[in-house]
C-alpha positions in Angstrom: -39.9 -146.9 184.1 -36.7 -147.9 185.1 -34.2 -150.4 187.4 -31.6 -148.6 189.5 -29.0 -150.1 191.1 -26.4 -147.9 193.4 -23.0 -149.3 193.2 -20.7 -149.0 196.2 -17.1 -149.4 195.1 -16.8 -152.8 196.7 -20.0 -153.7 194.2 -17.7 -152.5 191.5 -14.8 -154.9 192.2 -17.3 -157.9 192.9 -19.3 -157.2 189.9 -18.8 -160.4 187.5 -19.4 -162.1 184.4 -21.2 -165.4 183.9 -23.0 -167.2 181.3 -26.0 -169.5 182.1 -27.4 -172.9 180.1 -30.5 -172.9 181.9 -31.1 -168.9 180.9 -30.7 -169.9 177.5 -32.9 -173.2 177.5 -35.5 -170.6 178.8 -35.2 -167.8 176.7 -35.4 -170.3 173.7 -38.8 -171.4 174.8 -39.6 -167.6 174.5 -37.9 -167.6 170.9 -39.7 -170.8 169.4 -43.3 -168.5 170.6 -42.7 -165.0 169.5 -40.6 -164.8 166.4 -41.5 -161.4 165.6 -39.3 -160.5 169.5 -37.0 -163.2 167.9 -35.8 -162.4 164.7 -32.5 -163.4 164.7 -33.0 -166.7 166.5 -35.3 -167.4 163.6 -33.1 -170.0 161.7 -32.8 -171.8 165.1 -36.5 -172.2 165.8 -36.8 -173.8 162.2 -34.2 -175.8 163.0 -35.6 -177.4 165.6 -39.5 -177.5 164.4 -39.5 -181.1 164.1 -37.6 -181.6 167.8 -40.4 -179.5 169.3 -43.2 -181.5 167.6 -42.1 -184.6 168.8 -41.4 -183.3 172.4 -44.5 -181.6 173.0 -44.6 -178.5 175.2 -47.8 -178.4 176.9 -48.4 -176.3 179.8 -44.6 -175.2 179.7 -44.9 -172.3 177.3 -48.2 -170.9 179.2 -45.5 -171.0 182.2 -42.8 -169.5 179.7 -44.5 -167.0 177.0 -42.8 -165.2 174.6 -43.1 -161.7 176.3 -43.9 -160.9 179.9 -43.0 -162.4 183.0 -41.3 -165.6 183.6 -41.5 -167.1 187.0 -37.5 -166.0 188.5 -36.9 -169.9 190.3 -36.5 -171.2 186.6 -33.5 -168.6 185.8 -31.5 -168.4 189.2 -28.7 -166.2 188.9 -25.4 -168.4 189.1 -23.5 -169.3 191.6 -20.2 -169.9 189.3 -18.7 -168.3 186.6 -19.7 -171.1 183.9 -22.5 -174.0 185.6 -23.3 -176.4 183.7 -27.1 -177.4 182.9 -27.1 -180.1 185.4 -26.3 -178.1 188.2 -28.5 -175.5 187.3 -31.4 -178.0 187.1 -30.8 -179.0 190.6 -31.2 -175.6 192.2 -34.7 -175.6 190.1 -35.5 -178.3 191.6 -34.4 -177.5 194.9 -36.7 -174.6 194.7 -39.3 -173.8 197.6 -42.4 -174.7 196.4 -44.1 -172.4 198.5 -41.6 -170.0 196.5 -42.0 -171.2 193.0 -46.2 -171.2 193.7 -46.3 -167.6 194.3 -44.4 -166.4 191.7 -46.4 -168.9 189.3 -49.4 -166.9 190.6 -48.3 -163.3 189.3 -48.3 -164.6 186.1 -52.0 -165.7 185.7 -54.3 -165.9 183.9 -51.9 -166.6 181.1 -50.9 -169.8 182.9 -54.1 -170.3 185.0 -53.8 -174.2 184.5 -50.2 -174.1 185.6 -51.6 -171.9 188.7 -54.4 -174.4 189.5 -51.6 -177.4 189.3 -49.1 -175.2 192.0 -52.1 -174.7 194.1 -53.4 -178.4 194.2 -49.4 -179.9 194.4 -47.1 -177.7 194.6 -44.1 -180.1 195.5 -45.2 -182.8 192.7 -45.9 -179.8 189.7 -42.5 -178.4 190.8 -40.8 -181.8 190.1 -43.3 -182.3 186.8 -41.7 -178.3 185.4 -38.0 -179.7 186.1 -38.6 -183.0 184.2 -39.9 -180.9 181.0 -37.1 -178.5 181.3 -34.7 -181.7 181.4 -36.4 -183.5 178.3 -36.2 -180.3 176.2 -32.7 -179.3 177.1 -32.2 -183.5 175.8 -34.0 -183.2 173.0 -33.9 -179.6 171.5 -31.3 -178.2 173.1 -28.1 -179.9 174.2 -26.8 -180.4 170.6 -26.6 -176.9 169.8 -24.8 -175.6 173.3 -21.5 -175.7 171.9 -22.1 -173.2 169.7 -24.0 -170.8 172.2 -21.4 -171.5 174.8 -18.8 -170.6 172.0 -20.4 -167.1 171.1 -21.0 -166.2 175.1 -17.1 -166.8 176.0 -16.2 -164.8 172.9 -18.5 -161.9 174.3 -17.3 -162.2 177.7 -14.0 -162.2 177.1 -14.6 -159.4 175.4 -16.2 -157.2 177.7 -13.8 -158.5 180.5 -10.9 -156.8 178.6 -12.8 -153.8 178.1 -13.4 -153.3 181.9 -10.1 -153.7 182.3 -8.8 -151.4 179.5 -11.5 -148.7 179.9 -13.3 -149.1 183.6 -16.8 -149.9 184.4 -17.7 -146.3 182.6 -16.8 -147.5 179.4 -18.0 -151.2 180.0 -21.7 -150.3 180.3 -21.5 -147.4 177.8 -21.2 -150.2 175.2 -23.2 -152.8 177.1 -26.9 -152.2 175.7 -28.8 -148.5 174.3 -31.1 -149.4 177.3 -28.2 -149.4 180.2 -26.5 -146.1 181.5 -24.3 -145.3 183.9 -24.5 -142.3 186.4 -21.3 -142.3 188.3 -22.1 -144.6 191.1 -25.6 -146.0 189.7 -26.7 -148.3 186.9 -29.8 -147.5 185.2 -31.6 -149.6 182.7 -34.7 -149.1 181.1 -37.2 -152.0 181.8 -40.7 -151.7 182.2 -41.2 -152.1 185.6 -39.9 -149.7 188.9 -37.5 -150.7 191.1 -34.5 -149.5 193.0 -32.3 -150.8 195.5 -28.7 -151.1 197.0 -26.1 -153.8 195.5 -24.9 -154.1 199.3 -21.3 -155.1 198.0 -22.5 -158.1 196.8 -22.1 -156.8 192.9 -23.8 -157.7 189.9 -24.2 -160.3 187.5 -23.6 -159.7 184.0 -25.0 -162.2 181.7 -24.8 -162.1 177.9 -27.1 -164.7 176.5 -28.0 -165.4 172.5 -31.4 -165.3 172.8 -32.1 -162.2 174.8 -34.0 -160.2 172.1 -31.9 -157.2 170.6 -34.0 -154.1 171.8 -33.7 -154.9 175.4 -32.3 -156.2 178.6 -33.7 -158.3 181.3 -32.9 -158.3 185.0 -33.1 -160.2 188.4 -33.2 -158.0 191.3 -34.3 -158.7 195.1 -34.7 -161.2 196.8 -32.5 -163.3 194.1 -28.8 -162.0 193.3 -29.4 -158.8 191.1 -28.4 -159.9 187.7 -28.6 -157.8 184.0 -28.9 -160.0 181.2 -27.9 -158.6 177.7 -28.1 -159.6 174.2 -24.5 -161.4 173.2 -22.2 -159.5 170.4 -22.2 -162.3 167.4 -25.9 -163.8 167.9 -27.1 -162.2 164.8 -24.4 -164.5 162.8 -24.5 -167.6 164.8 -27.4 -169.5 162.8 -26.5 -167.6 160.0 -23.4 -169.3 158.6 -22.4 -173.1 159.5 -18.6 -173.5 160.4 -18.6 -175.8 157.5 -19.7 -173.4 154.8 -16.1 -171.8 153.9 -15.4 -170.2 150.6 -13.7 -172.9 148.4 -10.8 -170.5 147.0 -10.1 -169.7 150.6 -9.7 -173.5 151.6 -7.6 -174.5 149.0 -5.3 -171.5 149.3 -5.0 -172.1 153.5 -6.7 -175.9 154.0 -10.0 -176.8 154.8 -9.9 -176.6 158.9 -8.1 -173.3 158.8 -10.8 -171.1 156.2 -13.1 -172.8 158.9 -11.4 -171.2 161.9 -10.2 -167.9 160.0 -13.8 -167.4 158.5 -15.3 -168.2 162.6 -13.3 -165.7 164.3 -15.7 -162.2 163.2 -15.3 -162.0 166.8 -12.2 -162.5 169.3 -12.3 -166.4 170.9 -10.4 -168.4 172.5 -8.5 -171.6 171.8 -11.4 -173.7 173.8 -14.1 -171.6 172.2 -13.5 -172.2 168.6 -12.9 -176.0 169.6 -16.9 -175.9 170.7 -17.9 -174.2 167.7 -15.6 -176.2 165.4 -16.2 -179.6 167.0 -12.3 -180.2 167.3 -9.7 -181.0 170.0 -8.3 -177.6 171.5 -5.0 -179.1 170.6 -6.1 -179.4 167.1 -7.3 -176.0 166.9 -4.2 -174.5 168.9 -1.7 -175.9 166.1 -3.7 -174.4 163.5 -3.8 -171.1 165.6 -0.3 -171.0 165.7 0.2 -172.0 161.5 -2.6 -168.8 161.3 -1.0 -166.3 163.7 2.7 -167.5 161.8 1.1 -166.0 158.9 -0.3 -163.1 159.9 -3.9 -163.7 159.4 -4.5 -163.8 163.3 -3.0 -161.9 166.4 -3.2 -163.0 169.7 -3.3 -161.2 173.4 -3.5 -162.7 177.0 -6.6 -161.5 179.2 -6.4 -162.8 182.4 -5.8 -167.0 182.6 -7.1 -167.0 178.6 -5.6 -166.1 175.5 -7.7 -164.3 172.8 -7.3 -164.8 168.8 -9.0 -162.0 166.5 -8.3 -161.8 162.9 -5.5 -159.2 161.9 -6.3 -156.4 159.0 -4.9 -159.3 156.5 -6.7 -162.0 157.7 -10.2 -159.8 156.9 -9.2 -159.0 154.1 -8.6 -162.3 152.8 -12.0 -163.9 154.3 -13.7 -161.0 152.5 -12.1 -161.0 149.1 -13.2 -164.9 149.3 -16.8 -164.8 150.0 
């Protein structure tokens, strides 16, 4: 079983890369339920044991399970390149309820009390699922954004300079095990059946850090057709703080640059590592500069942002450190 998608070459050029907050708060509900599908979100989820006890879930993880279908109105694909939670939120709550009722429905029994509460007040149990979503991404999520955010620029910055380096062809040929490309059609393996037409609108591409490793998700008709894939870097993301820099390393370079130089296993940008690191973009800019002066980092331009990767030198010296 499959999703196909034919490309027309105006889907091609209109095909885009965005990231979504409201994705991830969702897909972390999943990941705090099912942490054999979750492995390498599982430092996160202990993290965040004693947040979820205090909040209380409820009904919202029958309506969210770890595996199987979420209801589409709670991940819409976005309008923008980066939204921010807020503004996703509102579009939730701006949902139909007629809408958000009947795709509640295809999901019972598992959430046959949520079911019973769409069919008795639609409008009010609409409002009651965006007020949970709000409190979790308060009290769970929110502090731990900047980091996400940090690892999905890296990853679509990425991929944007491989599209433009090696075409569409070599983007999805490194995209996911799960994704092929067939000339002018998109396949990827899911466990459902569906085909249709982009229509020269394009599609979405979304990384996201807690998309499970072995597979992809997607958003097709009557929502903007979206493929959601698992970020490059999540594996490492809870796995090593920022602060935790090899000693010998920050007192051969300072404290603030080990941090940065040890951060960047993958290409970011100047506001990227400022999220991760917690530090001005000015800040980390100067010690960019101090890092690429020495040869430990190189730089390129793609597009409006400038990339930073670590050179041959500058692995080797985080390496012979650890």
């Amino acid at each position: 079983m499959a999703v196909e998608w034919l490309f027309t070459p105006g889907d091609v050029a209109r095909s885009r890369f965005a990231f979504s907050p409201m994705w991830e708060v969702v897909a972390s509900l999943r990941a705090v339920q099912g942490a054999a599908l979750h492995t390498a979100q599982a430092p996160w989820s202990r993290a965040v044991r004693d947040r979820l006890g205090a909040l209380g879930l409820g009904e919202l993880t029958g309506l969210v399970p770890a595996a199987g279908y979420v209801p589409d109105f709670l991940t819409p694909t976005p309008d923008t390149h980066q939204p921010d939670f807020a503004a996703e939120l509102a579009r939730v709550r701006a949902t139909d309820p007629r809408v958000a009722r009947a795709e509640v429905a295809r999901s019972a029994p598992r959430s046959a009390g949520m079911a019973a509460r769409f069919d008795h007040d639609p409008a009010g149990t609409l409002a009651w699922v965006s007020d949970a979503l709000e409190a979790y991404w308060t009290l769970v999520f929110q502090d731990f954004w900047p980091k996400v955010r940090g690892i999905l620029e890296a990853d679509v910055l990425y991929r944007s300079r491989r599209l433009a380096e090696g075409g569409v062809r070599d983007l999805f040929a490194a995209l996911h095990p799960s994704v092929t490309w067939h000339g002018d059609r998109l396949i990827a393996d899911k466990g459902c059946i569906h085909w249709g037409e982009l229509g020269g609108a394009g599609l979405v591409l979304l990384p996201s850090v807690f998309q499970p490793l072995d597979r992809v998700s997607v958003m097709h008709e009557p929502y903007r057709p979206m493929l959601v894939y698992p970020a490059r870097g999540m594996g490492n993301l809870w796995q090593r703080d920022p602060e935790e820099v090899p000693g010998a390393l920050s007192a051969l370079i300072g404290r603030t640059r080990a941090r940065i130089l040890t951060a960047l296993e993958l290409p970011a940008s100047t506001s990227g590592l400022a999220r991760v690191m917690e530090l001005t973009p000015g800040a980390v800019s100067q010690h960019l500069t101090v890092l690429s002066d020495g040869g430990l980092v190189s730089r390129r331009r793609l597009g409006r942002e400038v990339l930073y990767q670590r050179t041959a030198i500058g692995d080797a010296l985080v390496g012979g450190h650890h």
